[in-house]
N, C-alpha and C positions, 0 to 999 in steps of 0.2 A: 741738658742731659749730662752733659759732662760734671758740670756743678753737681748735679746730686749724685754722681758717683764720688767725687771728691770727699762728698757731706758724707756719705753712707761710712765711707772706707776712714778716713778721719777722726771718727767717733765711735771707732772701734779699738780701742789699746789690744796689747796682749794679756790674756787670759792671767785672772789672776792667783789663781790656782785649783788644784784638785775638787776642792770644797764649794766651789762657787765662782759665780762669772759676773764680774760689772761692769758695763760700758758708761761710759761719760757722754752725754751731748751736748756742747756748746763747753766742754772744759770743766762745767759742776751741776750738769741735774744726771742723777742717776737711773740708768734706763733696765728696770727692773724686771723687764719679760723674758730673758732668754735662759736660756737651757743651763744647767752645771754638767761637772765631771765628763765623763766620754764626748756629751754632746757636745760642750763646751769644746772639745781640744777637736773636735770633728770641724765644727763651726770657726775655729780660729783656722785650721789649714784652709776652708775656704778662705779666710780672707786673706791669708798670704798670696792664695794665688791671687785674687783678686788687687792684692798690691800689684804685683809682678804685673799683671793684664794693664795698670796702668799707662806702663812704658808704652805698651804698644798702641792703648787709645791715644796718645800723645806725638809718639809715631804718624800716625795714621793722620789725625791732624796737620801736620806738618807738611805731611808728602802729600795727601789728596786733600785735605779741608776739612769743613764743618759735617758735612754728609758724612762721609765716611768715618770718621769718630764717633758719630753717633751711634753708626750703626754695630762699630767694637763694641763701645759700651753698654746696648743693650743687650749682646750676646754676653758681656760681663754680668749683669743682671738677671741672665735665664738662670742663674743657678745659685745664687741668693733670692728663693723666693718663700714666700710663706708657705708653712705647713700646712699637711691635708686639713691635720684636728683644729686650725688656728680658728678664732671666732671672728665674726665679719663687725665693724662698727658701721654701724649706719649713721651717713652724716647726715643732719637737717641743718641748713643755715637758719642762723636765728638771731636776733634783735631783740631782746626783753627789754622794750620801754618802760618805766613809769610813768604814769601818765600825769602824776605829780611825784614830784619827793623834793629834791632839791631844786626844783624848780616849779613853778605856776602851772597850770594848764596850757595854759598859749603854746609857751615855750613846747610842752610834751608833743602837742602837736605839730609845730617845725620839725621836731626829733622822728616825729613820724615820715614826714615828706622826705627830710635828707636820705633817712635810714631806707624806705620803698626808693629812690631812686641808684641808693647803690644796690643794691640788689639788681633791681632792673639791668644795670649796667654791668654787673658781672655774669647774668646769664647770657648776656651776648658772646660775651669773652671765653665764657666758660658754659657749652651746652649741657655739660655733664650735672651744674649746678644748681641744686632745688634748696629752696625757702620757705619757712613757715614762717607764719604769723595769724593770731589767736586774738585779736581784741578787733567784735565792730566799733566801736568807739571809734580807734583809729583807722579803720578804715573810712568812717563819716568823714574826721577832718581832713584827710587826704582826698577825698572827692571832694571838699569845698574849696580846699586852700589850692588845689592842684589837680581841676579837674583832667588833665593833659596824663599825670605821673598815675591817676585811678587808671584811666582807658589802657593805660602800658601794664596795669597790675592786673587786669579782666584780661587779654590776651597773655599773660602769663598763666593763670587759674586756669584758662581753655587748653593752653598747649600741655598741662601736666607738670609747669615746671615749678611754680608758685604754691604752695597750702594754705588754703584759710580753715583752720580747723581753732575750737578751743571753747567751745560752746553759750561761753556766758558772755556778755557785753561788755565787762574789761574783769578782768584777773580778780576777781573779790577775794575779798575777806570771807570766811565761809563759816566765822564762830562770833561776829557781833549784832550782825544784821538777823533781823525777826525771820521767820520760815515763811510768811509771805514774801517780805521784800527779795531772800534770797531767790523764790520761784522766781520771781519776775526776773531778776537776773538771766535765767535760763531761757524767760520765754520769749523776753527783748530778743536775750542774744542770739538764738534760734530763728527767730521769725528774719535777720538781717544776713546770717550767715545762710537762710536760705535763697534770700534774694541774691547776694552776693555770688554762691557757687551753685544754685540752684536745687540744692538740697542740705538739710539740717549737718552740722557739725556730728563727728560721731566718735572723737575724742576731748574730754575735758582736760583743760594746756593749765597748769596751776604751778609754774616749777615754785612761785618763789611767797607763797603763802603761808603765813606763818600757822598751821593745822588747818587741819580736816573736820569737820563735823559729820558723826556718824549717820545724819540723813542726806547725806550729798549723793550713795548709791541710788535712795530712792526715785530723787527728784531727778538723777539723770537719765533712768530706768524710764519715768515717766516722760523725759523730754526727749525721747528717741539718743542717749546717747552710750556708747556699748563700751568705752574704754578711758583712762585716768595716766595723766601723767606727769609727775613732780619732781624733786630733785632736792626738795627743801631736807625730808625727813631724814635726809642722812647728814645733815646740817646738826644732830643733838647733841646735847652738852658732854652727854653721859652715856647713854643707853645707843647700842647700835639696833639700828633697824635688823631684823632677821632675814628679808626679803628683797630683792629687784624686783622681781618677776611674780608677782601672786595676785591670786583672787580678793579683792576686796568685799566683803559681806556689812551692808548696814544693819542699822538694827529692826531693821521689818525683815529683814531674810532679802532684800536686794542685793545683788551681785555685778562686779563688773569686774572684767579684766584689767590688771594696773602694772606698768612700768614707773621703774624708779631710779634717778639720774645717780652715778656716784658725788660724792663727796666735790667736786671740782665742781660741779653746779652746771649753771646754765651759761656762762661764760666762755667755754673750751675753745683752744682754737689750733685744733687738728696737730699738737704736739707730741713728738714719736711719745714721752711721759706722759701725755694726756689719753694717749690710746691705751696705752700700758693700765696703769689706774685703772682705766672704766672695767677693763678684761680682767683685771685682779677682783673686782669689787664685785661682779657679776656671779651674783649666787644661786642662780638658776642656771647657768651658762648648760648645765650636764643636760636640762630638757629644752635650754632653747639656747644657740649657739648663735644669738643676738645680741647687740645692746645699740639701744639709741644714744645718740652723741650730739647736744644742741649748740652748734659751730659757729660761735662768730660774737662780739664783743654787745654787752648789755647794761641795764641798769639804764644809761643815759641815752642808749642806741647805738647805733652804726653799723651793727651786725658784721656779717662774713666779710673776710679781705681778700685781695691776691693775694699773699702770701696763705694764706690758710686755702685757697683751692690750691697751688700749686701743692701746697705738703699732703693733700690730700690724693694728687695724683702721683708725686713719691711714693706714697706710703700704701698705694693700693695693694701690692703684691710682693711683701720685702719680709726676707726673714726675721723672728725674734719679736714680730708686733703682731695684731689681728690685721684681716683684710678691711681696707678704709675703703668708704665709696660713698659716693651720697645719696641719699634712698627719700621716698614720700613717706607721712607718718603714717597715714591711717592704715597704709599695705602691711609696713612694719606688725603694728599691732592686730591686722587683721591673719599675717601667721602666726602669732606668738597667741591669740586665739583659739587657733587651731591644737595648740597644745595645753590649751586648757586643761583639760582633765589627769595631766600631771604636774598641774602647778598647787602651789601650799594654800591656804584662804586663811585670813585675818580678818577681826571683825572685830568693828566697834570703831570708836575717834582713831584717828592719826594723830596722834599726837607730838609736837614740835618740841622740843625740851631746849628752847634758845627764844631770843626776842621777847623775854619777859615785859610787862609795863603794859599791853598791849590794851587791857582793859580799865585801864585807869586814865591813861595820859588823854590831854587835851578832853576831859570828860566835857566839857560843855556842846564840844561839837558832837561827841559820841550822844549826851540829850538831844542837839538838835536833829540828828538823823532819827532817832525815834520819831520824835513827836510828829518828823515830815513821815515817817513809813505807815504811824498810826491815824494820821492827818489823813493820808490817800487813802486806807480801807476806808474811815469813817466816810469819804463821799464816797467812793466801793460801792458800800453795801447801800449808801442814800438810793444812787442810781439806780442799786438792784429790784428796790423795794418799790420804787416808783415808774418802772417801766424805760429808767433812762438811757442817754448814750453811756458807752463807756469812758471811762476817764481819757483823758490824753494824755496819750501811753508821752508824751513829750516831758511829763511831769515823771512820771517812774523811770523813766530815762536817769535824767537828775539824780534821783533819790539812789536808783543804778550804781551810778557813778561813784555816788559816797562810798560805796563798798570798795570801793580798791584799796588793794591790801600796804597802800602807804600813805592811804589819805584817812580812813575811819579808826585803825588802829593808832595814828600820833603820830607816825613817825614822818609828817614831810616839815617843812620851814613855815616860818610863820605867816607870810604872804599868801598860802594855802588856804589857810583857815580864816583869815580876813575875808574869803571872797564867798568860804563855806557858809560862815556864821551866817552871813547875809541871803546867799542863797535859800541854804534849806530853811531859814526862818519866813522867804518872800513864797514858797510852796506851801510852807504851815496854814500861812495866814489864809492864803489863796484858797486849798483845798477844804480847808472847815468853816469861810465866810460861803462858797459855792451851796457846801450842805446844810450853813443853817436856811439861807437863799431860799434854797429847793425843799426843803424838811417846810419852811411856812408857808411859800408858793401851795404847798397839798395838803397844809392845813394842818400839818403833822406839829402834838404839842409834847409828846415822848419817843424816841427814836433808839431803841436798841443793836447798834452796829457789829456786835457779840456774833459766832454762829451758834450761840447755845439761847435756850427760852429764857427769859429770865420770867421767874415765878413767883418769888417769895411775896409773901403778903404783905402790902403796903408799897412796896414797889414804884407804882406809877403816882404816889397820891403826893408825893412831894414837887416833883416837876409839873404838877398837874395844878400843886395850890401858887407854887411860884410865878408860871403863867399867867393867872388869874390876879395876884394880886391881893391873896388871899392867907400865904402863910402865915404864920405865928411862930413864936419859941415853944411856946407852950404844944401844939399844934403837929411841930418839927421834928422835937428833941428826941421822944420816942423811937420816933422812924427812921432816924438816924444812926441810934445806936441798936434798933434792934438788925439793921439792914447794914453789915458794914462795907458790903458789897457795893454798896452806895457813894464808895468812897474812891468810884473812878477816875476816871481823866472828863469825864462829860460833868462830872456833879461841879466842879471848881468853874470851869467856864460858866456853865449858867449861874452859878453866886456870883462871880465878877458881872457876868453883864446883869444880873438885876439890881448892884447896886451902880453899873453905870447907869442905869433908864433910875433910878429914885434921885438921883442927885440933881435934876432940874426942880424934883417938887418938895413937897413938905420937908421938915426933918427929919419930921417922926417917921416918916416912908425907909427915908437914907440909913437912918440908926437899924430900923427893923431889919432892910436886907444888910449891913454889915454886921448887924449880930448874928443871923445865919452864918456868914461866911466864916465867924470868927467861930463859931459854933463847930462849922464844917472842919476847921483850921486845926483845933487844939482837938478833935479827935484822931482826925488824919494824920496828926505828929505822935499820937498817944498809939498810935497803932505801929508805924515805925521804931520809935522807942522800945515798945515790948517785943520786935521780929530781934532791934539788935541786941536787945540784952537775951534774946534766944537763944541767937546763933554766935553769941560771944566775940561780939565786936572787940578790939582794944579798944580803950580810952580814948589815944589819940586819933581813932578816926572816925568816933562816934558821932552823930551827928546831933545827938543829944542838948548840945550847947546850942548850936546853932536854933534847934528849936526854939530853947526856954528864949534866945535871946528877940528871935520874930514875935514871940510871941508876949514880951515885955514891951514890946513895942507898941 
């Protein structure tokens, strides 16, 4: 106690004039919340007395001990305290793992166990101290690698002081992944966070994703979840976000209520500067005299420390800063709710103006995540069609996973994507040998995995003569080009495997199915050729050459 009266009265100089007031803390970060002019010279005679009170906390020491200074000191305290209007920061302890970036998977998961056992061991220390964390993912590895550090994290979640809140399976990417795989996201993560706290998630935790997609309202509308909350969008190059505190509206007319972290991110750790900022930044503060603050060291883990609860019990009730204190999330957001109807509504993408590259890098992995998202529905819909079980959800898990917003977008190390390539192409294979399996197990020799009819005339008679045994060029060519809808992701696999099944027999078999393929080939290149000279490719990224050169081959 004495230390923080030291600290308080220390990093306070004398006023530096009429015009304006700056204190110093630590000697060079400037502590930008306090009052000018009158206030200012009001504010500096407390603290002179507050020097002068020193003596006698020091006295007091001396002559009776530790007790007794304390108790000077916090009567030096009753009158340096925060103001009526100051705004409250609400602390959440928090940890943002990656669960790749600069390091493997494995690794994310150790980072998960060190990170839940400090926490654990600070709520001991410190009752007052509450922890979120938003990824089942890592709550899986943590009950596998440390079933002992799980059972300590469920009695946390029971007593109130732990949060498992963040709705989706780990932190996605929310603008690469197809609009089934992102549901799944939701409904993994739903169905885990119910088991885990006994009822669905009912905020989406997305501080550090680089955009928003304007069906996120919907999908969370439909996954029972009522509130949003990031930190990224004030992250922009250029453009300042207009809002903290507003209505987010997707493009179907879904609505959810949204907080939005300052500029300091998801990092913060309960610095009087750090408190300062968030209270500057907070542009709703006039209808909601709130703001959430996610307290404690991230990226690679470790979350909250003793020092950041300690400045959080300093700074609970101290002039010149908001009131600190550490609060649960979804309360937070369940009153800033309530003041709904005088918050502003934006509508449409959140859009990130930072982390450019996002959809180009590492493009091979960003194919194989398709082909496994496209892979899963095609046995989807097999099953649906055929009265089956449903897929194992242990595979959309997986494909889940890709979506995290440092492993789908490029940006984690290369040791990432070695283990990716492998995976999502060992689900590919897995999920579309399953459905051809089950498609001829039922006898089935054309299978449309679409939810739309497909109609067009001639339609079925090419997969129908391939089956058989029976195509021609002459026979083909037509149907081909009249049908260029035909020129799916199903049509290429069945030309590869019919000229795998012709290569044990004749020639004349082998040449016929590779002249379909090569048939299939140079229309399928002939159709991309004319999208890019549509849509005015440059030169150097056309893939033009690349065709003529597959196709010289």
């Amino acid at each position: 106690t004495l230390g923080g009266l030291r600290f308080f009265v220390e990093t306070l100089p004398a006023c530096g004039g009429r015009h304006g007031y700056q204190a110093v803390v630590d000697g060079k970060r400037p502590l930008i919340g306090l009052p000018c002019a009158d206030e200012a010279e009001a504010l500096q005679r407390g603290i002179a007395a507050a020097r002068a009170k020193i003596d006698e906390v020091l006295d007091a020491y001396q002559a009776e001990g530790v007790s007794a200074a304390r108790g000077r000191t916090a009567r030096t305290f009753d009158g340096l305290r925060a103001a009526p209007t100051a705004l409250r920061a609400v602390l959440t302890g928090h940890a943002h793992i990656d669960l790749v970036w600069l390091w493997p998977e494995v690794v994310g998961e150790f980072k998960a166990v060190h990170t839940f056992a400090t926490a654990n061991r600070l709520m001991q220390a410190y009752p007052e101290f509450r922890f979120g964390y938003s990824q089942p993912a890592s709550y899986e590895a943590v009950g596998r690698r440390s079933p002992e550090m799980m059972a300590a994290v469920r009695e946390r979640l029971a007593s109130g002081q732990w949060d498992a809140t963040g709705a989706t399976e780990v932190e996605s990417d929310t603008l690469l992944a197809c609009g089934e795989a992102l549901a799944r996201s939701f409904l993994v993560g739903q169905r885990r966070f119910a088991e885990l706290r006994g009822s669905p998630a009912r905020v989406l935790w997305l501080p550090d994703v680089f955009g928003y997609a304007p069906c996120l309202p919907q999908i969370m509308k439909q996954t029972g979840v009522e509130y949003f909350y990031t930190t990224k969008l004030s992250w922009s190059a250029v453009s300042s976000f207009p809002n903290t505190s507003f209505v987010w509206r997707g493009h179907d007319g879904s609505e959810v209520v949204t907080h939005l972290g300052c500029r300091l991110g998801y990092n913060q750790t309960a610095e009087a500067a750090h408190l300062d900022v968030n209270a500057r930044e907070h542009r709703q503060s006039d209808v909601h005299g709130e703001f959430l603050a996610p307290t404690g060291y991230g990226d690679g883990g470790g979350g909250t420390t003793e020092a950041m609860c300690e400045r959080a019990r300093r700074f609970a009730d101290i002039a010149g800063l908001p009131r600190a204190g550490w609060g649960n999330i979804e309360p937070f957001f369940d009153r800033l709710a309530a003041r709904r109807d005088q918050l502003p509504t934006y509508q449409g993408e959140l859009y990130l103006e930072y982390h450019r590259g996002t959809y180009t890098t590492h493009g091979d992995i960003k194919r194989g995540m398709r082909r496994a998202e496209r892979a899963l529905q095609v046995l989807e819909a097999v099953r649906c069609a055929q009265g089956g079980a449903p897929v194992d959800e242990a595979l959309w898990r997986r494909v889940v996973f890709a979506q995290f917003h440092d492993y789908i977008p490029g940006s984690s190390i290369h040791e990432v994507y070695v283990e990716a390539r492998a995976e999502l192409a060992r689900i590919t294979a897995q999920a579309l040998d399953a459905a051809r399996t089950e498609l001829a197990a039922g006898g089935t020799g054309l299978f449309n995995p679409l939810p739309r009819a497909r109609t067009r005339a001639g339609l079925q008679e090419i997969p129908q003569m391939l089956a058989r045994g029976k195509a021609t060029l002459a026979g083909v060519q037509q149907q081909l080009f009249a049908n260029h809808h035909l020129l799916g992701q199903l049509v290429m696999p069945d030309l590869l495997a019919a000229c795998a099944r012709a290569l044990p027999g004749p020639d004349a078999d082998l040449l016929q199915a590779f002249d379909l393929l090569t048939l299939h080939t140079v229309e399928h290149f002939a159709q991309e050729d004319r999208w890019m000279a549509a849509t005015g490719f440059a030169a150097g990224n056309c893939h033009a050459y690349q065709h003529q050169a597959v196709l010289a081959v």
